[in-house]
C-alpha positions in Angstrom: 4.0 -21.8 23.0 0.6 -20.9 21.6 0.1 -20.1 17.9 -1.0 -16.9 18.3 2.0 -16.0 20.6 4.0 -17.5 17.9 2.6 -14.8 15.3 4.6 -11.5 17.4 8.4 -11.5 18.3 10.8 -13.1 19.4 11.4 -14.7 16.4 13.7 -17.0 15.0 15.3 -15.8 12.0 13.0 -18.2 9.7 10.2 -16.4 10.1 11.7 -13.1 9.8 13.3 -14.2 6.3 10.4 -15.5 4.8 8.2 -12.4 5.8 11.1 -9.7 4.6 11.5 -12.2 1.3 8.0 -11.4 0.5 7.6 -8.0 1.6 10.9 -7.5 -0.7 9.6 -9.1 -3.8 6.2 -7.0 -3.6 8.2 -3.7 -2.6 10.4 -4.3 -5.2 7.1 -5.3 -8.2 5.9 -1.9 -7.1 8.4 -0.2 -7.4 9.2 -0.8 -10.6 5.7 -0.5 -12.3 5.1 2.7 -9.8 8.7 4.3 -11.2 7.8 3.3 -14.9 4.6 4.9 -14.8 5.3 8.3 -12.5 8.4 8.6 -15.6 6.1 8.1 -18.5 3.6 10.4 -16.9 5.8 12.7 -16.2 6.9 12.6 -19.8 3.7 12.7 -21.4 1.6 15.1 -19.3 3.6 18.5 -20.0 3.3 17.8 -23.2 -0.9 16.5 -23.1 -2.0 19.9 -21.6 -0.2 21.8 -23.9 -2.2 20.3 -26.9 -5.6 19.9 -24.6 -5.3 23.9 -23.7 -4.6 24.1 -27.8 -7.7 22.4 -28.6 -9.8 24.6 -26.2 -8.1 27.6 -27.8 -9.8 26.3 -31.3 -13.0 25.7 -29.9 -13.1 21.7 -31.1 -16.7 21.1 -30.5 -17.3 18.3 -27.7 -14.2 19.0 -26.1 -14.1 19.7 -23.1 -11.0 20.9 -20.2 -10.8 22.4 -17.3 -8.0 22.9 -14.1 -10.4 20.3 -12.4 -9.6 17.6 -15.0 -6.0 18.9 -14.7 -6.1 18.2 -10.9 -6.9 14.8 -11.5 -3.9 13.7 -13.7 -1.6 15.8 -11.4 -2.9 13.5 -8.5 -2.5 10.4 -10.5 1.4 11.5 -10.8 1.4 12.2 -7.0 0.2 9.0 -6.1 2.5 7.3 -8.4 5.8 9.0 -6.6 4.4 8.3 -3.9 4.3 4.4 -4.0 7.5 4.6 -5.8 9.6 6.9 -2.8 7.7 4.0 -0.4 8.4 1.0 -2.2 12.3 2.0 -2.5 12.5 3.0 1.2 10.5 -0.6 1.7 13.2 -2.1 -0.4 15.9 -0.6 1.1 14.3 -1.5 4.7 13.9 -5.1 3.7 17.6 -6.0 3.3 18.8 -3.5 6.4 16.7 -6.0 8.4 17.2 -9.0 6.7 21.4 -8.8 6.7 21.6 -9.5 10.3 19.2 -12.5 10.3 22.3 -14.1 8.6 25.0 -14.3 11.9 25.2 -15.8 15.0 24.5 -14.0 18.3 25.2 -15.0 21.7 22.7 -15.5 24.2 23.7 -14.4 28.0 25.2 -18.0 28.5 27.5 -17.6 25.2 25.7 -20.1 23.3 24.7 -19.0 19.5 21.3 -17.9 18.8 18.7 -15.9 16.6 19.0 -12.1 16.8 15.6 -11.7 17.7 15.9 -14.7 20.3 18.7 -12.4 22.1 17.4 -8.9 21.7 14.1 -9.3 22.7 14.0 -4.8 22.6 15.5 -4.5 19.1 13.3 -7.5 17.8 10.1 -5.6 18.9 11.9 -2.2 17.0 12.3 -4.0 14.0 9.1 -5.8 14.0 7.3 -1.7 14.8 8.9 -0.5 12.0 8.2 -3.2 9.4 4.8 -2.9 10.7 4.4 1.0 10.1 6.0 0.0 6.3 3.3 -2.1 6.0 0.8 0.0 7.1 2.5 3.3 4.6 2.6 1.0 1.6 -0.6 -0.7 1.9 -2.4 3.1 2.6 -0.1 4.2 -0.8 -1.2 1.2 -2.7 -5.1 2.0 -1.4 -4.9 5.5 -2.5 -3.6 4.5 -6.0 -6.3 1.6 -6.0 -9.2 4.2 -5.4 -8.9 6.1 -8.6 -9.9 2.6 -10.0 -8.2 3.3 -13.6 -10.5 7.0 -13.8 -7.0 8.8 -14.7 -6.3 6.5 -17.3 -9.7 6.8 -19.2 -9.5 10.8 -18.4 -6.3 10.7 -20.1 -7.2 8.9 -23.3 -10.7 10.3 -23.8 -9.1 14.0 -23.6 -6.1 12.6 -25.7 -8.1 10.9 -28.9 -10.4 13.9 -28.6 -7.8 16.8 -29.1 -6.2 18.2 -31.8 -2.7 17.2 -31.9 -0.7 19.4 -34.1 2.9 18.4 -35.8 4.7 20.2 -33.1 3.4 18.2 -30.4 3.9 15.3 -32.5 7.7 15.5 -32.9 7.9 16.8 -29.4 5.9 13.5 -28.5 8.7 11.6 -30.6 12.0 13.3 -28.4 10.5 12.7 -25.2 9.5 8.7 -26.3 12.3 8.5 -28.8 10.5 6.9 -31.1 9.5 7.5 -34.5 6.5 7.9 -36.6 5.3 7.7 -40.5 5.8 11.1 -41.9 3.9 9.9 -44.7 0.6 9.5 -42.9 -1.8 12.3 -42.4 -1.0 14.0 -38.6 -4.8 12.4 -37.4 -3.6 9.0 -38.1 0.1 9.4 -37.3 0.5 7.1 -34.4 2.6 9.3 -32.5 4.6 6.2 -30.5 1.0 4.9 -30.1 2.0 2.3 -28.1 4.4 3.9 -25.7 1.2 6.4 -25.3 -1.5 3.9 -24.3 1.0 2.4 -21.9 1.5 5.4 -20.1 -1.4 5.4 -17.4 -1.4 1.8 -15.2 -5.0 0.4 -16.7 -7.8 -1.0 -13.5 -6.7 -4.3 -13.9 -2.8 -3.9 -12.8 -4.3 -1.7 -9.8 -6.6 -4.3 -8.9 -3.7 -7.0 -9.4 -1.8 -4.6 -6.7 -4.3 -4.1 -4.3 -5.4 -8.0 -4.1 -1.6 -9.3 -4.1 -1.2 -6.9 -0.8 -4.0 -7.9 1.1 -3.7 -11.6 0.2 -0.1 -11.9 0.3 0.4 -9.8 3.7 -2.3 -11.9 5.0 -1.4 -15.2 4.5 2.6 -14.7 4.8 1.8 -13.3 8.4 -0.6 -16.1 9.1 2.2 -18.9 8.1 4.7 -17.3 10.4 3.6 -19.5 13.7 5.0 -22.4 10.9 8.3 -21.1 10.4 9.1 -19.6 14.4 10.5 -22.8 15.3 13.9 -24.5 15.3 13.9 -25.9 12.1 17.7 -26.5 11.2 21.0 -27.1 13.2 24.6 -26.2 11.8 27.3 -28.5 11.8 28.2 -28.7 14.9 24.4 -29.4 16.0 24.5 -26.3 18.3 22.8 -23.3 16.1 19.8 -22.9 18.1 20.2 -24.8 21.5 18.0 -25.5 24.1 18.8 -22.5 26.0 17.7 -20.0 22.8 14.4 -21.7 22.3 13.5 -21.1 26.1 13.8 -17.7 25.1 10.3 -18.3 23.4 8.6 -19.6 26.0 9.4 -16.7 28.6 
């Protein structure tokens, strides 16, 4: 059996397990820097155009907002919940399809086999629908890529520029639930600095995304022809006889 043959089901449940391993742990990564940062924006941002449509209202020289600008921190937020609702459904898919990978099925002469060695029909469902995941996620984690960090500039320049008045501050504090020095004066106040600065993802954890997808999805899919083999027998020397790796070479 040729290699690229070996690269499209049936599978034995090797190469399935190392592929939904590693789509799992990068589903999962996503998810939880896509949910920290869709929360923190989601936090922040109410608050932010409050004390940006404040600062208009005073006519700060140099400062400029408009709904454009608006539009493009509301679409920051949108792609963020949308790789986080992906990623979980990608997470959630990962282990529905990796569970079974884990028993024994019988082939039409009884003898135990791979899954996807015995149901040729639901091994080419499963590998569709991993491959449209793939394809959603990697279009989610493009869409987030393109803004290439712009959202997270937009947000600071606009931020450091306002007027941020000691309302805003404390209503800052509740949302972070943090603290800061009442005994500074309000335009040095760091208002949960930190917690701020980290709440747009910078251009270097989107390209870190973007890279680890293409590279990862590549060479994991690439190595599977390596794996879709009978690599291990259980005790009794039967797991994956003869008769199941024929099954490959229909």
């Amino acid at each position: 059996m040729g290699y690229v043959a070996k690269l499209f089901p049936p599978y034995y449940k090797y190469p399935v397990l190392v592929f939904l391993f590693c789509e799992f742990v990068y589903s999962a990564f996503v998810l939880a820097i896509s949910e920290a940062y869709y929360k923190s924006a989601a936090l922040i941002l109410p608050i932010a155009y409050r004390i940006f449509d404040d600062t208009v209202k005073k006519n700060k020289p140099g400062f400029d907002w408009s709904p454009e600008e608006k539009e493009i921190l509301e679409v920051y937020k949108l792609q963020m919940l949308f790789l986080w609702v992906i990623s979980a459904i990608g997470v959630i898919l990962c282990i529905f399809v990796m569970i079974p990978q884990f028993f024994d099925f019988n082939d039409k002469k009884g003898n135990p086999s791979h899954l996807c060695l015995v149901r040729r029909k639901l091994a080419w469902v499963m590998f569709l629908v991993i491959a449209v995941y793939v394809v959603v996620l990697g279009i989610a984690v493009f869409w987030a890529w393109t803004d290439g960090g712009a959202a997270s500039k937009h947000f600071h320049t606009h931020f450091e520029g306002a007027e941020k008045e000691e309302i805003y501050i404390t209503e800052l504090e509740e949302a972070f639930d943090c603290e800061s020095d009442d005994d500074q004066e309000v335009a040095e106040v760091t208002m949960c600095w930190e917690k701020v600065n980290k709440t747009f993802i910078s251009h270097t954890w989107l390209d870190i995304l973007f890279i680890a997808y293409i590279s990862g999805h590549i060479l994991v899919f690439l190595s599977l022809p390596f794996f879709n083999k009978k690599l291990f027998k259980d005790d009794d020397d039967v797991f994956i006889d003869e008769p199941a790796s024929k099954l490959l070479e229909d």
